[in-house]
C-alpha positions, 0 to 999 in steps of 0.5 A: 189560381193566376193572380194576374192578367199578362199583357203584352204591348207592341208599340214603337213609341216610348211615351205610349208605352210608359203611359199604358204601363202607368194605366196598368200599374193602377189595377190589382189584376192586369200586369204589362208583363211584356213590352216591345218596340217592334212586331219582329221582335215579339215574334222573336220571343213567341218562336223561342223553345221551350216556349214562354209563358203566352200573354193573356192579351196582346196590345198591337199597334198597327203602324211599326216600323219594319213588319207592320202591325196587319203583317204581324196578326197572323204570325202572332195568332200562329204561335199564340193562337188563343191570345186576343189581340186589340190593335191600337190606332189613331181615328183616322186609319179605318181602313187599317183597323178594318183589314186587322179585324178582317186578320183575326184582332178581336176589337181596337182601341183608339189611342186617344182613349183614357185610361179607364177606356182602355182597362174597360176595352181590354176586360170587354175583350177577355170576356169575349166582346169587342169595344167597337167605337161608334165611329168604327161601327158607323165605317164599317156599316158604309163601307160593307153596305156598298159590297156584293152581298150574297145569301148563305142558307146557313147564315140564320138570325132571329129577329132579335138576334139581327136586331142586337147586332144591327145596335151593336153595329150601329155603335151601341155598347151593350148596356144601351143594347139592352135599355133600347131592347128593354132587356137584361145585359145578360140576356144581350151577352146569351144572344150575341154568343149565339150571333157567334157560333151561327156566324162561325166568327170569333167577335163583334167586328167579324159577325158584322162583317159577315152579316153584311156580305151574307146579306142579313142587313140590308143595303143603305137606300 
């Protein structure tokens, strides 16, 4: 049985990267195993034969120099296509995150995130949710809402199931999804799981998105 969680981190800065080894460094179970100044050079590793062990999660900032972190996610997702990628990024760069969620990032984190954020945004992830801060959600509904929208017959929710995924992208985690549902935790995991396979996307961001331009949520008045 694999003991630890194998990270990779791309970052160009040094001071950032020490600082996530350190956060790291404190939990039994996830191990920074890799680290690299730029996306070029990670590519690099991924391409050799035989191939090397693939991470279990990949860290991306997305503002590298040379090939740029939006660049990267689909040559990354090519050779490491089951390994979840979170992009990191300052609170001002939405429009950035947006295209990388749209590229195949399953969540983000904000660099200013503490350390317990940030080991809670990667394990949210590896289960197969997606940290989306309030701020992000809040972009990503004006942003998508002033979109052509068009109905497909195939995309269906529930009236629960839109009413998750409507907090969801609201900005609530799923713990307050199920208090202001008054349902279980567990229950918010089955009907989100759902959302998923009836969208056809792989996370939170991506089923958001698609909601909106299927026409599933309505406009802003």
């Amino acid at each position: 049985m694999k003991n630890k969680i194998n990270i990779m981190l791309i970052e160009d800065h040094p001071e950032y990267r020490e600082s996530i080894e350190l956060v790291l460094s404190t939990t039994e179970d996830l191990l920074l195993a890799r680290q690299f100044g730029t996306a070029d050079q990670a590519l690099h590793v991924l391409e050799q034969k035989p191939p090397v062990e693939v991470p279990d999660i990949i860290l991306l900032d997305l503002n590298l120099p040379g090939l740029s972190g939006i660049d990267a996610l689909p040559l990354l997702k090519k050779h490491s296509p089951q390994t979840p990628i979170i992009v990191l990024t300052q609170s001002d760069h939405e429009a950035d995150v947006l295209a990388a969620i749209s590229a195949g990032a399953s969540g983000y984190l904000l660099k200013a995130s503490t350390g317990s954020e940030l080991i809670g945004g990667i394990r949210t992830v590896l289960n197969g949710g997606a940290p989306i801060d309030p701020k992000m959600a809040r972009y990503m509904v004006d942003f998508l809402s002033d979109k052509p929208q068009h109905t497909e017959k195939d995309c269906t929710l529930s009236e629960r199931e839109l009413s998750v995924l409507t907090l969801q992208g609201e900005g609530l985690v799923k713990k307050e999804i199920a208090e202001r549902l008054d349902i279980s935790t567990h229950t918010v995991d089955n009907y989100m799981r759902r959302i998923y396979e009836k969208l056809q996307v792989p996370n939170a961001p991506a089923a958001i998105a698609k909601a909106f331009r299927s026409g599933l949520f309505p406009r802003n008045s």
